[in-house]
N, C-alpha and C positions, 0 to 999 in steps of 0.2 A: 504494500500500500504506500502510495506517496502523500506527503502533505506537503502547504505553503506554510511557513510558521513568520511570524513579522512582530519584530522587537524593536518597542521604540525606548530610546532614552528615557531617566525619571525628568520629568518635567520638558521634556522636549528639545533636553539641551544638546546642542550639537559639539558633543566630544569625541562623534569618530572623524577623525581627520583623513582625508584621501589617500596622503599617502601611506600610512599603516593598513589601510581597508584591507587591501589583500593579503597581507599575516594576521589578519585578524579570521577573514574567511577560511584559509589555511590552517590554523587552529582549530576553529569550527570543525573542519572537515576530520580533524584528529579525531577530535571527540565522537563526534557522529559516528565513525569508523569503528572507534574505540568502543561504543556503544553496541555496537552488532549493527547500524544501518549505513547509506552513503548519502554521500552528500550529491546531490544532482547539480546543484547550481547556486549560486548568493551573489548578493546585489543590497545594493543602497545607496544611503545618503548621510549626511551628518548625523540626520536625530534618529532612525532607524535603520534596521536592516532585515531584509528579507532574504527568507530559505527555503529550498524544495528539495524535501529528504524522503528517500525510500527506506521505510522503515524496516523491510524486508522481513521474514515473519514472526520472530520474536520479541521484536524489538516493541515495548508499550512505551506509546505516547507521552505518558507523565513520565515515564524513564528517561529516554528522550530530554523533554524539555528541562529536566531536572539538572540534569549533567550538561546540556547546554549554556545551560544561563550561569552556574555555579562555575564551570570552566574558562567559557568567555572571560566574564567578568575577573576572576582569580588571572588570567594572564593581562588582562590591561594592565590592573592593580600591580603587577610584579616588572613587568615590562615596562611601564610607564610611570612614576614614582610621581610625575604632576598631575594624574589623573585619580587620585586619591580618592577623590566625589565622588568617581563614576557610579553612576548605578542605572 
């Protein structure tokens, strides 16, 4: 099964900057991977980002998102030392 899954910034703030986007997506794609599913495709903008994952068959959704958002977030935080707010 594939989903669209779309994460925006806490308050709308525009903290993903262009040129980190795609090690950010590339991280994503760890996790996903890492999770049992793949990642199809990602995209966005400053204040969100969108993702289209085949979750493949065991893979549950709250699993998924869980380890997404906790992972994302844990690498800007570690990578980025000025992005301390992010959420």
């Amino acid at each position: 099964m594939r989903v669209h899954l779309v994460w925006s910034t806490r308050h709308r703030e525009k903290w993903l900057d262009p040129e980190w986007r795609p090690r950010l997506y590339a991280c994503t794609a760890g996790i996903v991977s890492g999770a049992g599913g793949r990642l199809v495709c990602a995209g966005g903008v400053r204040d969100h980002v969108h993702l289209y994952v085949d979750l493949g068959e065991r893979l549950a959704l709250s699993d998924l998102v869980g380890a997404v958002k906790s992972g994302t977030s844990r690498w800007i935080h570690e990578t980025f030392s000025h992005r301390r707010g992010f959420r």
